[in-house]
C-alpha positions in Angstrom: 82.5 50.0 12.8 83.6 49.2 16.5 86.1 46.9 17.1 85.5 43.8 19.4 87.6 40.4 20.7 86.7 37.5 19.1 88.0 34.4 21.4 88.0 31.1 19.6 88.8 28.1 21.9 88.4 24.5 21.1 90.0 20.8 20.9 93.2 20.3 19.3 93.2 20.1 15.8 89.9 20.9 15.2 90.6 23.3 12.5 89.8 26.3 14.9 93.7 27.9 14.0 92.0 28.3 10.0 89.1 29.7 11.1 90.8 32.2 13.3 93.2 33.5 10.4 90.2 33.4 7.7 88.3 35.4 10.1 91.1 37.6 10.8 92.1 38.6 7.1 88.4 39.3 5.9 87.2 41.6 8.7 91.5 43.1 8.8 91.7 42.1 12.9 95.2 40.9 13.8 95.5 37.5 14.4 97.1 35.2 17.4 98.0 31.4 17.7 98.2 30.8 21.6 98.5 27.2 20.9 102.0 28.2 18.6 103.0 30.2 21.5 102.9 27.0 23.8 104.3 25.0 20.9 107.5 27.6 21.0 108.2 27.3 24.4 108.2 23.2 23.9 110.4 23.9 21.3 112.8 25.9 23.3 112.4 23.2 26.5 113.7 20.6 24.0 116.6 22.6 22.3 117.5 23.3 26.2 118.2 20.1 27.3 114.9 20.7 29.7 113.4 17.2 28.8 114.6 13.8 30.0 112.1 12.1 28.5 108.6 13.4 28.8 110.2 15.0 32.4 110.5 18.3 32.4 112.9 20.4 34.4 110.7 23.0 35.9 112.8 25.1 37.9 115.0 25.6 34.9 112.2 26.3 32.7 110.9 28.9 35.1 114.1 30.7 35.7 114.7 30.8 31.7 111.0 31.9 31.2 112.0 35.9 30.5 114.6 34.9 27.8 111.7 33.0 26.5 109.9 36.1 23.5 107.8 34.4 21.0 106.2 37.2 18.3 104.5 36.7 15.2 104.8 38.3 11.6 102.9 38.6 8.6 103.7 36.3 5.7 103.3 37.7 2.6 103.6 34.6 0.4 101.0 32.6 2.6 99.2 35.6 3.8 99.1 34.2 7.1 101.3 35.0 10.2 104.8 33.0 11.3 105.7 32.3 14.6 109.1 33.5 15.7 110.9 32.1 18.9 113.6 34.8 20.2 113.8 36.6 16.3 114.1 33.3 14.9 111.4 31.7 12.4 110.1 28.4 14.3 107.0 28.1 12.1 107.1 24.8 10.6 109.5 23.2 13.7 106.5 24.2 16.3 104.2 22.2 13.8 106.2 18.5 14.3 104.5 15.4 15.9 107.6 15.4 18.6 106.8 18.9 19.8 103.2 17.3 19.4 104.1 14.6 21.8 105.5 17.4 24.5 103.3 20.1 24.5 100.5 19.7 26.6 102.3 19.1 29.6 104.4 22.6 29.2 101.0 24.3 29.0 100.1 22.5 32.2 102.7 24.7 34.1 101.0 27.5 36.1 104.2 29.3 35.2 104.6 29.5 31.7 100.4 30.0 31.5 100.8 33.2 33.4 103.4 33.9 31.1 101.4 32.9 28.4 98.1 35.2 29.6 100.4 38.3 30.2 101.7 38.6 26.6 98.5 37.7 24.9 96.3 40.5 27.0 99.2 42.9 26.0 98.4 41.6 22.4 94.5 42.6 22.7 94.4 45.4 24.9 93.9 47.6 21.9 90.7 45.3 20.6 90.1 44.3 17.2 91.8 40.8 17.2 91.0 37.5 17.1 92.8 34.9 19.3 92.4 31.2 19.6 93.5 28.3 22.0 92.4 26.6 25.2 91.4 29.3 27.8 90.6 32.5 25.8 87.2 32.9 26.5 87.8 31.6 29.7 90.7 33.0 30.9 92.7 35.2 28.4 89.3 37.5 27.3 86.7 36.3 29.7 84.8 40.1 28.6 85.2 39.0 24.8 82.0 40.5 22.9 82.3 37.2 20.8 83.5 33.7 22.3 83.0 30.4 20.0 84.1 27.1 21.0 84.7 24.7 18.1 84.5 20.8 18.7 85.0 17.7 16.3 85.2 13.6 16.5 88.8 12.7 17.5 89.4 10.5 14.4 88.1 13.5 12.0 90.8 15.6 13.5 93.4 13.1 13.2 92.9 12.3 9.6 92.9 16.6 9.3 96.2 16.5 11.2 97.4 13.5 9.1 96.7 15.4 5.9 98.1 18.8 7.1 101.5 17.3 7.9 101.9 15.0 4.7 101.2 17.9 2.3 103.9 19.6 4.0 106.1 16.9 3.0 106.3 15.9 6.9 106.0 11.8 8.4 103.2 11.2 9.5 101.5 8.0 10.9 97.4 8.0 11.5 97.4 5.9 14.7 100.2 8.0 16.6 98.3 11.1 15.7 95.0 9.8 17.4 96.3 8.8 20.1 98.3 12.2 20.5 94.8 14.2 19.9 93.2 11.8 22.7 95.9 12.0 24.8 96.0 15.9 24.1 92.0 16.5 24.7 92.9 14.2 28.3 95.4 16.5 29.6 93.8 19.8 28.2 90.5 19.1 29.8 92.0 17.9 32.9 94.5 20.1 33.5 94.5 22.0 37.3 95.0 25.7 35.8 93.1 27.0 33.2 91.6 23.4 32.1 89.9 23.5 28.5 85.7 24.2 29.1 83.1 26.0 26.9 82.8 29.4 28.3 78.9 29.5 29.5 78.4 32.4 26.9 80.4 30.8 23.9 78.7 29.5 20.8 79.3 25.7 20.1 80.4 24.6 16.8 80.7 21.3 15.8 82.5 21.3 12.0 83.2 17.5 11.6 81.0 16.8 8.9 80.8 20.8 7.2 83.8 22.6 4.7 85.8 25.2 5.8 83.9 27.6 3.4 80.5 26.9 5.4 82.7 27.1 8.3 83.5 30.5 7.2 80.5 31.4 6.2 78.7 30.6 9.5 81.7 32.5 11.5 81.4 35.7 9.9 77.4 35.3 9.9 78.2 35.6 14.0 81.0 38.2 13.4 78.2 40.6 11.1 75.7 39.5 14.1 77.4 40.6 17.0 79.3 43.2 15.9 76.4 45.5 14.5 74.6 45.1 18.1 77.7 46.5 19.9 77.4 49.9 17.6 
């Protein structure tokens, strides 16, 4: 069977991550969170001393951006993949409201996007992967045989994120969250590079109100689809 690209872009935690990895394990692609690759770089900006506040210090940030090598590996205990910031395991640091809070405006910077871009083309040069996050139909994969853009109600994703972070044993507080997600869907959409859109040939899906096993059912219903045309 040929391999193809699968380019999953979306709002911020709409649950788009999950379907990626489910996707990934059943039809044995390899699997990449762009949106944990920004998150790394945030963290790294903040252990730097880069932030005063929510100001970043750009001209540092660029000139540190090839010390910067964010790479993921397979977990065998929650057969999913870690992210790893300079050899170091980051996975559940990238995942905290304060990185939350900072994030959007590092992947605003034309800088760290090209960096960004370069290392995820690298990653799917080969085919048979599956990528999500803001710009991969878009930007990243624009040629990807199969684009889906997934959407849901910003208080649906909160409550999601809410629960993620509280069965991980992590604070959490409802109304922060939303207003981080709106806040998030703001910048993302309005950003001047690479601002989050529905690529004109991506397929819209709205899970709000379905379970992640219909989510996966319908995702590798498109998978089966498009991938026995491209034979």
């Amino acid at each position: 069977m040929k391999k193809i690209t699968i380019a999953i872009d979306g709002l911020s935690s709409c649950g788009k991550s999950t379907m990626a990895k489910d996707l990934a394990k059943k039809i044995g692609y390899i699997y990449v969170d762009t949106g944990a690759m920004y998150r790394a770089v945030t963290l790294y900006a903040m252990r730097h001393g880069l932030f005063n506040d929510s100001d970043i210090n750009t001209e540092e940030l660029e000139k540190q951006m090839d010390d910067i090598h964010i790479s993921f590996k397979f977990n065998p205990e929650t057969q999913k993949p870690d992210t790893y910031l300079n050899g170091e395991l980051v996975e559940k640091e990238i995942r905290s409201m304060e990185v939350s809070n900072l994030v959007s405006p590092i992947a605003t910077l034309p800088f760290v996007r090209t960096a960004m871009v370069r290392q995820q083309q690298l990653m799917g040069k080969e085919k048979g992967i599956v990528m999500d996050g803001r710009d991969i139909g878009t930007v990243v994969f624009p040629d990807a045989e199969l684009k889906i853009f997934v959407t849901a109600s910003a208080e649906v994703r909160a409550q999601r994120r809410y629960d993620e972070l509280k069965g991980k044993g992590m604070e959490a507080d409802y109304d922060d969250i939303l207003k981080n997600v709106q806040e998030r869907d703001y910048i993302d959409s309005h950003r001047e590079v690479a601002p989050l859109r529905q690529a004109d040939d991506a397929i819209l899906l709205d899970n709000s109100h379905i379970t992640i096993e219909e989510q996966n059912a319908w995702v590798m219903e498109q998978y089966l689809r498009v991938v026995n045309s491209v034979e």
